[in-house]
C-alpha positions as CSV (number, residue, x, y, z in Angstrom):
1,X,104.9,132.7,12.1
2,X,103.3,130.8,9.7
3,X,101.3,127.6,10.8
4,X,101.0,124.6,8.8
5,X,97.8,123.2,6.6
6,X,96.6,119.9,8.7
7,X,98.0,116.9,7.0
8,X,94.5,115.2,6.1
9,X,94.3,111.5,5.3
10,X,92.2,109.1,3.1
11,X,89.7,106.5,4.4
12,X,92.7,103.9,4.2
13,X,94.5,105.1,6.9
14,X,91.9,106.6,9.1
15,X,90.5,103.0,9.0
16,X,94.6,100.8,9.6
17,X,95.1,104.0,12.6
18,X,91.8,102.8,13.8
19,X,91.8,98.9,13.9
20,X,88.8,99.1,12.0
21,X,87.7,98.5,8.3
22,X,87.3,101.0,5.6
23,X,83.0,100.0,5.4
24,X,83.3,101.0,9.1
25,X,84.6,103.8,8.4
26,X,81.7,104.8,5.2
27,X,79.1,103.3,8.2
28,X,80.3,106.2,10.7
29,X,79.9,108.9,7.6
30,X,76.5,107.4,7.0
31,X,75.4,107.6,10.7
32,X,76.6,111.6,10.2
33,X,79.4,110.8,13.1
34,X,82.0,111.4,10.6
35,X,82.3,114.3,8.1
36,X,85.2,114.1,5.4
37,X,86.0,116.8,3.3
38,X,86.5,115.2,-0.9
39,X,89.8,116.4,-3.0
40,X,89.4,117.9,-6.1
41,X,89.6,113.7,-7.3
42,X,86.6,113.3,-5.0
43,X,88.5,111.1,-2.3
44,X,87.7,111.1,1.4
45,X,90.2,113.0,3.3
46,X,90.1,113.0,6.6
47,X,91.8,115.2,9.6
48,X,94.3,113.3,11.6
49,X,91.4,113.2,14.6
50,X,89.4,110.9,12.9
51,X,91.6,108.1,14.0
52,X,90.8,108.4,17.9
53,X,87.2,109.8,16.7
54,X,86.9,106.1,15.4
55,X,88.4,104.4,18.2
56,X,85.9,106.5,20.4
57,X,82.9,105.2,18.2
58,X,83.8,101.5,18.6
59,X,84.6,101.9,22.3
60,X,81.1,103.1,22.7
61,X,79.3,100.4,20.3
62,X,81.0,97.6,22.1
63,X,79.5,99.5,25.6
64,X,75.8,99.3,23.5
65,X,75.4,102.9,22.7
66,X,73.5,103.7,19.7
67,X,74.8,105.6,16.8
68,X,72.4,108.2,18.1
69,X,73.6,108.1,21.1
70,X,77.0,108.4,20.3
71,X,75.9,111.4,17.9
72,X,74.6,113.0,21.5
73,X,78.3,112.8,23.0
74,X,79.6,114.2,20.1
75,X,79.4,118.0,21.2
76,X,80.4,116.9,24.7
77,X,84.0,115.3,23.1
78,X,84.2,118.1,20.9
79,X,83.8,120.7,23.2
80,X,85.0,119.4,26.2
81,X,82.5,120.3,28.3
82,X,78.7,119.5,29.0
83,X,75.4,121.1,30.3
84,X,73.3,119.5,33.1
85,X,71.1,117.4,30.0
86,X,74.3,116.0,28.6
87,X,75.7,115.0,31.8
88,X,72.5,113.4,32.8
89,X,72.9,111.3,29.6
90,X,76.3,110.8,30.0
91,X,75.1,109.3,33.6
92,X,72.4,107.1,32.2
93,X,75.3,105.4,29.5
94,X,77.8,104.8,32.6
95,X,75.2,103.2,34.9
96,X,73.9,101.0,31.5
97,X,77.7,100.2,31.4
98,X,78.4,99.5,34.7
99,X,75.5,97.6,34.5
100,X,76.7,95.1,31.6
101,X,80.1,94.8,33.7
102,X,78.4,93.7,36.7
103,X,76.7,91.1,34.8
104,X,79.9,89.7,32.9
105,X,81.3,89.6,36.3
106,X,78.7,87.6,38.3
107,X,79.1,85.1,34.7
108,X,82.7,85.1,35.1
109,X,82.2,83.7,39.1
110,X,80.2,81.4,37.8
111,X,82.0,80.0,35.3
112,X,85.0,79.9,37.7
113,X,82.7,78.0,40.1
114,X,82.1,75.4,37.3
115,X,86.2,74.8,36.6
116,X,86.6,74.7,40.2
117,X,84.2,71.4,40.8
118,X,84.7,70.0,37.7
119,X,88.4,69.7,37.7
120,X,89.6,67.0,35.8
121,X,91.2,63.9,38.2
122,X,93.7,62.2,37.2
């Protein structure tokens, strides 16, 4: 049985799969997070994975992760397991997460707080 080449796709779709723009996508290749391979024209092509690859990069820039630091999860995603230094990191980044949520959440109370006394009366 004879398996069939990867279907690879230019920067335009990898960045319309991914919600994202195509200088995004050029920033993630920049930042060495993405690696295209070129056709014989030069053009990125890209495997089908770079789609949720993306959406994993923005996910973790909107949490505040570096481009370093996503760089340091990239062996853990791509191999599916970790060792006790990249768990240790991947700790540190949850608690800086959960740390941001807690604090939207407290300003979310209090802005509920403020439309609760301040409602309008007619």
């Amino acid at each position: 049985m004879t398996v069939a080449p990867e279907r690879l796709i230019r920067i335009g779709e990898v960045a319309r799969g991914a919600g994202v723009s195509v200088r995004a996508v050029r920033y993630y290749e920049q930042q060495g997070l993405l690696v295209p391979d070129r056709s014989p024209a030069g053009h990125r092509l890209y495997r089908q994975d770079a789609i949720s690859r993306v959406r994993f990069f923005q996910q973790m820039f909107a949490a505040g992760l570096t481009s370093r630091n996503i760089a340091e999860l990239l062996p853990c995603w791509e191999a599916g397991h970790t060792d006790a230094d990249q768990r240790a990191m991947l700790r540190i980044e949850r608690e800086h997460i959960q740390a941001k949520i807690n604090n939207l959440q407290a300003a979310r109370d209090r802005l509920d707080e403020v439309i609760t006394i301040t409602k309008a009366h007619p």
